[in-house]
C-alpha positions in Angstrom: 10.5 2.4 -5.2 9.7 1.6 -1.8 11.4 -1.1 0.2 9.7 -4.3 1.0 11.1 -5.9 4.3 9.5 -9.3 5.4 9.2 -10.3 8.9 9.4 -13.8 7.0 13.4 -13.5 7.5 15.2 -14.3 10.6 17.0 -10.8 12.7 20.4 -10.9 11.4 22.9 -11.9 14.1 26.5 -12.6 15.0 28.7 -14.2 11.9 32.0 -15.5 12.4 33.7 -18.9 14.4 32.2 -17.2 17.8 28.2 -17.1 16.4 26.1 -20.2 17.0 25.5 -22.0 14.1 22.5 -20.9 12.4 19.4 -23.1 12.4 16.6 -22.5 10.1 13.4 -21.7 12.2 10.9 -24.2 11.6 8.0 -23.3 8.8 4.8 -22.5 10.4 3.3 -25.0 7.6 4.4 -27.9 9.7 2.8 -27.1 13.3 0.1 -28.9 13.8 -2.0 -25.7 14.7 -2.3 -24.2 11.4 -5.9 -24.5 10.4 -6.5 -27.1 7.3 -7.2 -25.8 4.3 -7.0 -22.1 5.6 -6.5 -19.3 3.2 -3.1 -17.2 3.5 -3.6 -14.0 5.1 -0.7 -10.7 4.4 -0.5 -7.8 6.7 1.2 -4.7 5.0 2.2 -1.8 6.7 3.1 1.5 4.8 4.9 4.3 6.0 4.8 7.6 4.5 6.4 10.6 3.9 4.9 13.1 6.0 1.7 14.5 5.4 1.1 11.8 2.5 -1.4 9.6 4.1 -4.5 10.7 2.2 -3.0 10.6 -0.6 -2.6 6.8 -0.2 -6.4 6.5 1.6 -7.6 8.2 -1.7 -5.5 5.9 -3.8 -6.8 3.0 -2.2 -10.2 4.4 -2.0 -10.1 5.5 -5.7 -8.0 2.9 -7.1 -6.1 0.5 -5.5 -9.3 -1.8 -3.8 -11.1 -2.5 -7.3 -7.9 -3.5 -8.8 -6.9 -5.6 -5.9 -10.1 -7.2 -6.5 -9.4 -7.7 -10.2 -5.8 -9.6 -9.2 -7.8 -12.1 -7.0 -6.9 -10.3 -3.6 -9.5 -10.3 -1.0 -9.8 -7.3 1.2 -9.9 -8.1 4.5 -9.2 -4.8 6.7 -7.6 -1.1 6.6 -6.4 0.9 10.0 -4.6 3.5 10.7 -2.6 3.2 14.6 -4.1 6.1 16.6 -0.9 6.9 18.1 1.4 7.0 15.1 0.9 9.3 12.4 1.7 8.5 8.5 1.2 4.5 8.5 -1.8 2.3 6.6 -1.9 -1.1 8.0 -4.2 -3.9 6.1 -4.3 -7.5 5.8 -5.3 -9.2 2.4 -6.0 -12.8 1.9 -5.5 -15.4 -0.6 -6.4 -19.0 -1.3 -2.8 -20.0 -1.1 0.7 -18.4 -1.3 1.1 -19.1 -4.9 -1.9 -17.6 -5.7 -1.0 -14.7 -3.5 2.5 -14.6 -5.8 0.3 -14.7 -9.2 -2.1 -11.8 -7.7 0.6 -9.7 -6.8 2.6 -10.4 -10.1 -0.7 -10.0 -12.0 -1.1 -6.1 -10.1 2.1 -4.6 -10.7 1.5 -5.2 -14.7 -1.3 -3.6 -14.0 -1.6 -0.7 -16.8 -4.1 1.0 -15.0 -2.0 0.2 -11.6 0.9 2.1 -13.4 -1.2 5.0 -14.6 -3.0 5.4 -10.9 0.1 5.0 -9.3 2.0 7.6 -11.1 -0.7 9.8 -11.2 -0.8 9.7 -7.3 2.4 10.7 -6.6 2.7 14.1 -9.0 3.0 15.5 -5.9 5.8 13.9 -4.5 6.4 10.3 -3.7 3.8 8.8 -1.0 5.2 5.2 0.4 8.6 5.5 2.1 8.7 1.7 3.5 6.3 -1.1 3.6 6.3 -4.3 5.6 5.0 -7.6 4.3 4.3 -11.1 6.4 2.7 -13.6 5.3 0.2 -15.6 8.0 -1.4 -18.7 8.2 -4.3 -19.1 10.8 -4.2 -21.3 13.2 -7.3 -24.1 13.5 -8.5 -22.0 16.3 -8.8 -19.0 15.0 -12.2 -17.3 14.5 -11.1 -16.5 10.9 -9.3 -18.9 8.6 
């Protein structure tokens, strides 16, 4: 199962009497620069095992997008980075982070999830990593 690691969590650092005591980093929710009544935006990165790429874009393509859709999750973007091989970035979007919790929740259950996913990966497993953060955009951003 591939690891989900959230940019969400502060870098770990120095423990012990020498470290500075840790201070939790202030929620993004409280500046006063987060747009009102903006939706929650997720950008995931996967990285996969070599040569497995199009097996995820035909996945996605195939699979993944109409169920997303089913589980309430917008579909905002896909890209690949030009100058690094094996990695799908794409940002979803959500009316709030509960409902992006419930969406998720409701995918994984997915039969039809299950079946795709498994059938995907007869060849080998696909996803090595992925990265999840969570955004909120700010009340001058062009998209909210």
């Amino acid at each position: 199962m591939p690891s989900i690691t959230s940019a969400q969590q502060p870098p770990a650092g120095p423990t012990g009497p020498a470290a500075p005591p840790a201070a939790a980093p202030a929620a993004v929710s409280s500046s006063p620069s987060v747009a009102k009544n903006g939706r929650v935006f997720e950008m995931r990165t996967y990285y996969c095992h070599p040569g497995r790429l199009e097996a995820l874009n035909k996945r996605f393509r195939e699979h993944t997008n109409r169920l997303f859709v089913k589980h309430g999750i917008e579909l905002v973007g896909y890209w690949m980075p030009i100058d690094k091989p094996d990695i799908l970035v794409y940002v979803l979007a959500y009316p709030s982070r509960d409902a992006a919790t419930k969406s998720w929740a409701g995918f994984r259950a997915d039969a039809d999830w299950n079946a795709a996913r498994k059938a995907s990966e007869e060849d080998g497993p696909i996803v090595q990593k992925v990265d999840s953060v969570y955004m909120s955009p700010t009340d001058y951003s062009p998209i909210k």
